[in-house]
C-alpha positions as CSV (number, residue, x, y, z in Angstrom):
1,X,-30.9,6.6,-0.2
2,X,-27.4,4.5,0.1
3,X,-24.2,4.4,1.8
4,X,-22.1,5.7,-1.0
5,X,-18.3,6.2,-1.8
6,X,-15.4,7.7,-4.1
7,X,-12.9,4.8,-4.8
8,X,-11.8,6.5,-7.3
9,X,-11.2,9.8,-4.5
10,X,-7.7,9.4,-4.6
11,X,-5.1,9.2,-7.7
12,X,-4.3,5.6,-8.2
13,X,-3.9,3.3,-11.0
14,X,-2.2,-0.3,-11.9
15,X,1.4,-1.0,-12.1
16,X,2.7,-4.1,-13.4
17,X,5.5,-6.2,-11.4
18,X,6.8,-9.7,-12.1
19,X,3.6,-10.8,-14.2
20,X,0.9,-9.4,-11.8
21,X,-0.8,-6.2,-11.9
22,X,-1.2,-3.8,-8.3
23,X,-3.8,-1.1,-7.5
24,X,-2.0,1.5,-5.8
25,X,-2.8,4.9,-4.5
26,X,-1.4,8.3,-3.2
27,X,-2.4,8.1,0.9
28,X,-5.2,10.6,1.9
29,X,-3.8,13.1,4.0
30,X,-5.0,11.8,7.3
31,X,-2.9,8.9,6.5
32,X,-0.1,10.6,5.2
33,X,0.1,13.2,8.4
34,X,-0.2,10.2,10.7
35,X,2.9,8.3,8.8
36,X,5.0,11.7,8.7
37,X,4.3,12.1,12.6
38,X,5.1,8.4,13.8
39,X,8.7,9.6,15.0
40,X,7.6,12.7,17.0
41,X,7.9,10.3,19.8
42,X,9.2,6.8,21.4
43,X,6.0,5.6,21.9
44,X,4.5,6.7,18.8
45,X,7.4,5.2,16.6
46,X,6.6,1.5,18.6
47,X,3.1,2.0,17.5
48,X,3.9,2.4,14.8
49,X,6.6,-0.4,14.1
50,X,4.5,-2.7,16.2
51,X,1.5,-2.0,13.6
52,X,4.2,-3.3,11.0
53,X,5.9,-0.2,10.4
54,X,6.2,1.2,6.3
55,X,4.9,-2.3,5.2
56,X,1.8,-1.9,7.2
57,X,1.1,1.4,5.8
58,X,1.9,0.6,2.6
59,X,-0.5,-2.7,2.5
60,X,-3.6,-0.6,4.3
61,X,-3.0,3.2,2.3
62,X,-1.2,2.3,-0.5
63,X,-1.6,-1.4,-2.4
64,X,-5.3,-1.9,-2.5
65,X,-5.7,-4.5,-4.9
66,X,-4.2,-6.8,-7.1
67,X,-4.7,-9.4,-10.0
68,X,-2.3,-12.3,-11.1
69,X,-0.9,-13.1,-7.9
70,X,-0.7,-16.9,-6.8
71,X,0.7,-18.7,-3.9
72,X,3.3,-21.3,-3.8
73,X,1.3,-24.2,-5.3
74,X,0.1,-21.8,-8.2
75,X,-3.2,-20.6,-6.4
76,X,-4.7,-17.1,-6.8
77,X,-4.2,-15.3,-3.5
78,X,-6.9,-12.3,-3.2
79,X,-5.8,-9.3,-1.8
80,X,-6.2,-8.3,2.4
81,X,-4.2,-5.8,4.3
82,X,-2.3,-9.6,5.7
83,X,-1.4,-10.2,2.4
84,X,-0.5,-7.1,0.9
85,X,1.9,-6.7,4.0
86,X,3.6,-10.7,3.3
87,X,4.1,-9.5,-0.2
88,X,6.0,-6.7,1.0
89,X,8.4,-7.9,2.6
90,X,10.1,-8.7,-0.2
91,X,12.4,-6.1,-0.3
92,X,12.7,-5.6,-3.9
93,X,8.7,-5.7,-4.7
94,X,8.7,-2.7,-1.6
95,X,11.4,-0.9,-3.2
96,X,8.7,-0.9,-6.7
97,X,6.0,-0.1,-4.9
98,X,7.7,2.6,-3.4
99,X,9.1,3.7,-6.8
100,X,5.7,4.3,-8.6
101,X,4.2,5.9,-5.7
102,X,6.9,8.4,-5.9
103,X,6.0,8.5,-9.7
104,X,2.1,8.8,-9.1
105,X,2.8,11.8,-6.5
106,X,4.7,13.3,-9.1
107,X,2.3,12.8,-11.7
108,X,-0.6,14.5,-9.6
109,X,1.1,17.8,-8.4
């Protein structure tokens, strides 16, 4: 017997952005509760921007993977949480990232 999981658990699917393809999913509901709670208090909400606020739950819940994405000098970057979280701080990449989450909730009500 193994150590088995679902990675398919969640509704998710690629997305295409600027050349490059991103895995992204709908947050399970743990996640989701703990990211629609993180105001209730001060010290929650500096948790939670210290833990690198929407960007960091967005690169550990939402982007999981991605293909075609290269570094300044042209070399493939895998994806890591790290990463996933320097790609979105560009605003406008967030922003469509954001955008088709929206699109996948929709899609799987």
């Amino acid at each position: 017997m193994s150590f088995t999981i679902d990675l398919q658990a969640r509704p998710s699917r690629w997305v295409e952005y600027d050349g490059a393809q991103f895995l992204i999913a709908i947050p399970g509901a743990e996640a989701a509760s703990v990211f629609v709670e993180r105001n209730n208090d001060d010290l929650k909400q500096q948790a939670y921007l210290a833990a690198g606020g929407d960007r960091g739950f967005f690169a550990s819940n939402v982007l999981l993977n991605w293909k075609g994405v290269t570094d300044s000098s042209g070399e493939q970057v895998p994806y890591s949480q790290e990463a996933g979280w320097i790609a979105l701080t560009k605003i406008d990449f967030m922003e469509f990232i954001q955008e088709e989450l929206a699109k996948l909730m929709n899609e799987a009500s």
